[in-house]
N, C-alpha and C positions, 0 to 999 in steps of 0.2 A: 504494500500500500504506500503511493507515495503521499508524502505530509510538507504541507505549504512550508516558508519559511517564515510565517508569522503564527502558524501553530506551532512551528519548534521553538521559536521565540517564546512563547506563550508556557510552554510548558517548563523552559528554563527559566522563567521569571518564577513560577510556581515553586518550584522544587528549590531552587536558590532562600525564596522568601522560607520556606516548611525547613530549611537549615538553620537559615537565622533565627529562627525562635526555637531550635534546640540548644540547651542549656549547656548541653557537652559539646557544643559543636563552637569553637572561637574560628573567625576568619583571619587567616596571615593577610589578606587579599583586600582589594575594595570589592564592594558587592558585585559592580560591574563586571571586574576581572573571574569572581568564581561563576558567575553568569555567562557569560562566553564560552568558558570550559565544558560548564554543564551542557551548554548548546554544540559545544563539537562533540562533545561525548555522543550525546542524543543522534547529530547526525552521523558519525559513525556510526551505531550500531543499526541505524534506519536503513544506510547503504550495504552494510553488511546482508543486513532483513534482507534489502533488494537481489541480492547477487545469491544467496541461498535460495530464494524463489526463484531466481531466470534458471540457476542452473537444476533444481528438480523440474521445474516443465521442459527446459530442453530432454532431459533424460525421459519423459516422457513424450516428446516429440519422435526420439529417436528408438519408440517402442519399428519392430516390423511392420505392427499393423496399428494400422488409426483408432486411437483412441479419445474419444469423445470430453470435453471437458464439462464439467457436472454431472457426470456421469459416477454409479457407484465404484467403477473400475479405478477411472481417473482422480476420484476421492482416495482414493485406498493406495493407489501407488504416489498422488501428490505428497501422501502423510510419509509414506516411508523415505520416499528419494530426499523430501527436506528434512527427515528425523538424521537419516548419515548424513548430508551436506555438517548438520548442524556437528553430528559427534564428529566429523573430521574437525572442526576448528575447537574441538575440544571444549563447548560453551555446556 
Protein backbone atom coordinates (compact mmCIF):
# COMPACT_ATOMS: atom_id res chain seq x y z
CA UNK A 1 0.00 0.00 0.00
CA UNK A 2 1.46 3.08 -0.92
CA UNK A 3 1.06 6.07 1.92
CA UNK A 4 1.04 9.91 0.91
CA UNK A 5 3.97 11.87 2.20
CA UNK A 6 1.68 13.94 4.53
CA UNK A 7 0.26 10.66 6.06
CA UNK A 8 3.88 9.69 6.85
CA UNK A 9 4.24 13.04 8.20
CA UNK A 10 1.30 12.69 10.20
CA UNK A 11 2.14 9.80 11.76
CA UNK A 12 5.76 10.90 12.70
CA UNK A 13 4.29 13.85 14.39
CA UNK A 14 2.14 11.39 16.35
CA UNK A 15 4.59 8.85 17.47
CA UNK A 16 7.25 11.65 18.15
CA UNK A 17 4.47 13.62 20.32
CA UNK A 18 3.37 9.79 22.26
CA UNK A 19 7.47 9.84 23.10
CA UNK A 20 7.52 13.10 24.45
CA UNK A 21 5.14 12.45 27.11
CA UNK A 22 6.84 9.21 28.15
CA UNK A 23 8.55 9.81 31.39
CA UNK A 24 11.49 7.45 30.43
CA UNK A 25 11.87 8.78 27.21
CA UNK A 26 14.47 12.28 27.51
CA UNK A 27 15.35 13.75 23.86
CA UNK A 28 19.39 14.38 23.02
CA UNK A 29 17.58 15.93 20.00
CA UNK A 30 15.13 18.88 19.08
CA UNK A 31 11.63 17.48 18.53
CA UNK A 32 12.09 18.25 14.93
CA UNK A 33 15.32 16.35 14.47
CA UNK A 34 13.70 12.85 16.28
CA UNK A 35 10.68 13.67 13.94
CA UNK A 36 12.56 13.36 10.75
CA UNK A 37 14.00 10.19 11.86
CA UNK A 38 10.91 8.69 12.90
CA UNK A 39 9.73 9.72 9.36
CA UNK A 40 12.76 7.93 7.57
CA UNK A 41 12.29 5.09 9.79
CA UNK A 42 8.53 4.93 8.68
CA UNK A 43 9.58 5.28 5.02
CA UNK A 44 11.84 2.62 5.19
CA UNK A 45 10.05 0.11 6.39
CA UNK A 46 6.99 1.25 3.85
CA UNK A 47 9.60 0.73 0.93
CA UNK A 48 10.64 -2.31 2.35
CA UNK A 49 6.57 -3.39 2.64
CA UNK A 50 6.69 -2.34 -1.07
CA UNK A 51 9.41 -4.45 -2.40
CA UNK A 52 8.40 -7.65 -0.36
CA UNK A 53 4.89 -7.23 -2.05
CA UNK A 54 6.38 -6.71 -5.91
CA UNK A 55 8.57 -9.54 -5.23
CA UNK A 56 5.63 -12.24 -3.90
CA UNK A 57 3.38 -11.36 -6.82
CA UNK A 58 6.03 -11.44 -9.39
CA UNK A 59 6.62 -15.13 -7.95
CA UNK A 60 3.23 -15.40 -8.60
CA UNK A 61 3.28 -14.02 -11.89
CA UNK A 62 5.87 -16.59 -12.74
CA UNK A 63 3.52 -19.56 -11.51
CA UNK A 64 3.32 -21.88 -15.23
CA UNK A 65 -0.13 -21.30 -15.22
CA UNK A 66 -2.33 -18.18 -14.69
CA UNK A 67 -3.24 -17.44 -11.62
CA UNK A 68 -6.03 -15.26 -10.99
CA UNK A 69 -5.75 -12.42 -8.33
CA UNK A 70 -8.55 -12.69 -5.44
CA UNK A 71 -8.73 -15.69 -6.07
CA UNK A 72 -8.55 -18.56 -3.08
CA UNK A 73 -5.36 -19.88 -4.90
CA UNK A 74 -3.67 -16.42 -5.20
CA UNK A 75 -4.63 -15.60 -1.57
CA UNK A 76 -2.97 -18.64 -0.39
CA UNK A 77 0.30 -18.44 -2.37
CA UNK A 78 0.33 -14.36 -1.82
CA UNK A 79 0.43 -15.31 2.08
CA UNK A 80 3.21 -17.75 1.76
CA UNK A 81 5.76 -16.07 -1.08
CA UNK A 82 5.47 -12.79 1.39
CA UNK A 83 5.71 -14.98 4.71
CA UNK A 84 9.74 -16.08 3.17
CA UNK A 85 10.31 -12.63 1.31
CA UNK A 86 9.70 -11.59 4.88
CA UNK A 87 11.86 -14.47 6.83
CA UNK A 88 14.63 -13.93 4.36
CA UNK A 89 15.22 -10.33 5.63
CA UNK A 90 15.05 -11.95 8.91
CA UNK A 91 12.15 -9.32 10.26
Amino acid sequence: MRISRDKVNKVAHVVTDALAELDAVDFVEDRNTIRLEVRKILEELLNQEARIDQSARLKIENQKRTILEGSQEWDILYRKYYNEEVKKLGI
